[in-house]
N, C-alpha and C positions, 0 to 999 in steps of 0.2 A: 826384938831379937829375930834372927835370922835364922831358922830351927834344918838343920841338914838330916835325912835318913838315909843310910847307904843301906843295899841290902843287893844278895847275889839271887839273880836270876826268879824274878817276881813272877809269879803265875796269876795271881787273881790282881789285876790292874783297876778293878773297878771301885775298892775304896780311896783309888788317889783322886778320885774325882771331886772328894768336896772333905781331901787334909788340907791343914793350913800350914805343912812343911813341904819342902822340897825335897824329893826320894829320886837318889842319884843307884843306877842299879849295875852291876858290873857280873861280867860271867865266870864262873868258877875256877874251869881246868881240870884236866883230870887228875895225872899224879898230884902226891902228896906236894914234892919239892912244887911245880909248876901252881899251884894252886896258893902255897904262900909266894911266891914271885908273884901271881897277878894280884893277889890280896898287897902286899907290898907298894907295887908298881903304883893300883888303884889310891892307895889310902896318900904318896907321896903328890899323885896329881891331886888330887881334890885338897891339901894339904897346902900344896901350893896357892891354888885358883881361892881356895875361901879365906883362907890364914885364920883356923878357927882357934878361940878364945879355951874351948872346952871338947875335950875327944870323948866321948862315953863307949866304951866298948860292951856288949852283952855276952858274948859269948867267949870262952878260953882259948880259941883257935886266934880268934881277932886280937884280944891281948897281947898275945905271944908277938906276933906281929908289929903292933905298936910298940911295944920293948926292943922289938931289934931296930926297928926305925929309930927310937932315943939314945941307944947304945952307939949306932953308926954314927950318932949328930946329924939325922935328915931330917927331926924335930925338935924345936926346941923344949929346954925340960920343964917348962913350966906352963907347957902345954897340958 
């Protein structure tokens, strides 16, 4: 398996030194609205480029997200 971590704006880079996942990292934004547009934006590219099998989201901000990406049909629902 191909294990993806997304995560915004990583400060302590020193444990990606010896993960055996790939940690793709994107930056925030400030407002509310702007920050689910780059969340959005980020999740549709990487989306694209991996064509992943399984989405695991952690946090409720990220779901939300993910939900409007499968309502718009920019994911498929059996992602």
């Amino acid at each position: 398996y191909d294990v993806y971590v997304t995560s915004e704006n990583i400060t302590n880079k020193d444990f990606l030194l010896n993960c055996h996942f790939k940690v793709l990292e994107f930056s925030k934004g400030n407002g509310k609205i702007e920050q689910v547009i780059r969340k959005l934006i980020f999740l549709l590219k990487i989306y694209q480029k991996i064509k992943p099998d399984i989405i695991h989201v952690q946090f409720a901000q990220y779901a939300y997200v993910l939900m409007l990406a499968k309502k718009l049909k920019l994911i498929k629902k059996d992602v």
